[in-house]
C-alpha positions as CSV (number, residue, x, y, z in Angstrom):
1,X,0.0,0.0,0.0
2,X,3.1,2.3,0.7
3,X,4.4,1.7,-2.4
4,X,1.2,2.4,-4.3
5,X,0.8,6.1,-2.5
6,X,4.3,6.5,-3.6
7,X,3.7,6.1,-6.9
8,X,0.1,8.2,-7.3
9,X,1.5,11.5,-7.7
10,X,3.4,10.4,-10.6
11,X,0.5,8.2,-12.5
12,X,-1.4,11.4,-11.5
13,X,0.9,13.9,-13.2
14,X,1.1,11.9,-16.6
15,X,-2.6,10.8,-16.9
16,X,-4.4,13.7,-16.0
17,X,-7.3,13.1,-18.5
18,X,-7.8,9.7,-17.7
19,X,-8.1,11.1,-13.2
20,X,-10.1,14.0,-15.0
21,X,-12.7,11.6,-16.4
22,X,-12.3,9.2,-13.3
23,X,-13.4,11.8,-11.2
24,X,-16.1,13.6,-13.5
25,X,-17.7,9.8,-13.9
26,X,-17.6,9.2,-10.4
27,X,-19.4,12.6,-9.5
28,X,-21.9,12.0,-12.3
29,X,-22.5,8.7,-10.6
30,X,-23.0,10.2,-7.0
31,X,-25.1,13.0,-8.5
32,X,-27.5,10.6,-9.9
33,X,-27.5,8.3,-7.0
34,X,-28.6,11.3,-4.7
35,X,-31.0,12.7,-7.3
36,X,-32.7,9.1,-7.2
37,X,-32.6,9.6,-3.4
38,X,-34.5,12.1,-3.3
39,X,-37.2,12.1,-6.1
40,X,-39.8,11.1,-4.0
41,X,-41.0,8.1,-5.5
42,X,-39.6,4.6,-5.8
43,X,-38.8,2.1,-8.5
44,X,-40.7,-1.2,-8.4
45,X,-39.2,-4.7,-10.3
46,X,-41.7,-6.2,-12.0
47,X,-41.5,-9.0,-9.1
48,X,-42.0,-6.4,-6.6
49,X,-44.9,-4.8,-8.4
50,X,-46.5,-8.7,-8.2
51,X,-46.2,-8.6,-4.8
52,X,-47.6,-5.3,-4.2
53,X,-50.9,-6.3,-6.4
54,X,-51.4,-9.5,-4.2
55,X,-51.4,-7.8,-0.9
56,X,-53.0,-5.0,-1.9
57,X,-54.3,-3.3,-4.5
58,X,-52.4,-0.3,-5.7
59,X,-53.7,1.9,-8.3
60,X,-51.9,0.8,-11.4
61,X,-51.9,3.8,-14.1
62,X,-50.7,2.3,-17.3
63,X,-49.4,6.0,-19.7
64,X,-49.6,3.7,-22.6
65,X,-50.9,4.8,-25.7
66,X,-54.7,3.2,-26.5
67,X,-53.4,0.9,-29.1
68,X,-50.1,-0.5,-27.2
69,X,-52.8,-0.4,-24.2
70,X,-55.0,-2.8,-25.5
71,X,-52.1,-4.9,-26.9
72,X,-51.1,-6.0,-23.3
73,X,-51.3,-4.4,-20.1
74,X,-51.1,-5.5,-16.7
75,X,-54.9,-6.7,-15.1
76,X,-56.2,-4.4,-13.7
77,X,-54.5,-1.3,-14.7
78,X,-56.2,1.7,-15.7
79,X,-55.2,3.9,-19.2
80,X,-54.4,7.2,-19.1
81,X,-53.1,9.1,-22.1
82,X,-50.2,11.3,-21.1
83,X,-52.0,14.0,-22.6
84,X,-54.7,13.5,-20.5
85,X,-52.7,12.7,-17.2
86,X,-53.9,15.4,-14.6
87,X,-52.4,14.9,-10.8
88,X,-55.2,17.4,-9.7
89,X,-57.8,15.7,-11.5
90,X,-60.7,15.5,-8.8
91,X,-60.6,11.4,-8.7
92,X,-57.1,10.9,-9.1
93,X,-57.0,13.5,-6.1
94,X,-59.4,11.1,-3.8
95,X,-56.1,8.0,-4.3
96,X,-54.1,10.4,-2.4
97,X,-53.4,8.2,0.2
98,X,-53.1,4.8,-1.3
99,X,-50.3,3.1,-3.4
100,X,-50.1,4.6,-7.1
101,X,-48.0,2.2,-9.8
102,X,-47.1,4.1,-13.1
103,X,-46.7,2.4,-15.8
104,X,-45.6,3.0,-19.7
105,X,-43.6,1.1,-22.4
106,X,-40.1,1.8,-21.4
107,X,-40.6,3.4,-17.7
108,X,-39.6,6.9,-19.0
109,X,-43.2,8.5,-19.2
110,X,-44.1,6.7,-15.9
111,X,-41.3,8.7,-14.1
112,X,-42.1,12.1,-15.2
113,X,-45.6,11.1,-14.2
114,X,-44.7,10.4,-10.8
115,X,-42.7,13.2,-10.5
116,X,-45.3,15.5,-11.1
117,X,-47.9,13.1,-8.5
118,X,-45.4,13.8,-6.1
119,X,-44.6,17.6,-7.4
120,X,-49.0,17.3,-6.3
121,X,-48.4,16.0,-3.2
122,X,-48.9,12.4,-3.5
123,X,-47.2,10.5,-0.6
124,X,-46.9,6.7,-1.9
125,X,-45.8,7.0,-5.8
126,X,-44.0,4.2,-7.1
127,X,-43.3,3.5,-11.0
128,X,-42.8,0.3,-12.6
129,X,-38.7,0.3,-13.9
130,X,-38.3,-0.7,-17.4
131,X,-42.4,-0.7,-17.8
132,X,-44.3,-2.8,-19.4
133,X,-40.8,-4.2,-21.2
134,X,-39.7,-5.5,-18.3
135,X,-43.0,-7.3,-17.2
136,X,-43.0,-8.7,-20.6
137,X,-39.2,-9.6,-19.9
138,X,-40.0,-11.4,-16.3
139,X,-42.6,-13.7,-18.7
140,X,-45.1,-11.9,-16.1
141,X,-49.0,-12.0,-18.0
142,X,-50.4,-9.3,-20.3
143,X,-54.1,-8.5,-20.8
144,X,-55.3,-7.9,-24.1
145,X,-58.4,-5.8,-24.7
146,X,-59.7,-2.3,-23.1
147,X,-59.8,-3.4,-19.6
């Protein structure tokens, strides 16, 4: 360990790109992590998300568009156009207090969702990472249909 503390100055001093990167990739990397920290909202494995449904029954809201909605969706989920997604809407406002799931395609669209649910003072938001890709990756069921 000596040796190696001996010898940092110098790799320092003739790599100084390489630490420069090192350390702008590690504080990207700790930025991120605290930023996920703090968001206000959780990320849910499509196991977890199971397990959630059979205790309980969270509100799923599935962002999907109508067609890839009624393609496959998870039972029991509602469809809500992003376009149409309101966080003050008068009876998303009465789920204030009981688990909210969103759901898209990729997981992108859910997020921004639940930021602004939380943004509206929601308290237990959760979205589903890696959406309905993931489910469809875990070989978890799809419904087909409008409901």
């Amino acid at each position: 360990m000596h040796e190696f503390l001996i010898r940092l100055p110098h790799f320092i001093g003739n790599h100084v790109l390489l630490v420069a990167a090192f350390v702008v990739i590690v504080l990207a990397l700790v930025g991120l992590e605290v930023s996920r920290q703090f968001r206000g909202f959780r990320e849910l494995t499509p196991a977890q998300l199971v397990q959630m449904i059979n205790r309980g029954s969270p509100l799923v809201v599935d962002l999907s568009a109508i067609a890839d909605f009624e393609k496959g969706h998870i039972a029991g989920s509602r469809n809500v156009t992003p376009s149409q997604f309101d966080p003050e809407n008068k009876d998303l406002a009465k789920a204030r207090d009981i688990e909210i799931v969103t759901v898209c395609r990729s997981g992108v669209t859910a997020a921004k969702a639940a930021r602004r649910l939380v943004k509206a003072g929601f308290t237990n938001v959760a979205t589903l990472a890696g959406g309905i890709e993931a489910w469809k990756r875990a070989d978890l069921p799809l419904a087909k249909g409008r409901k």
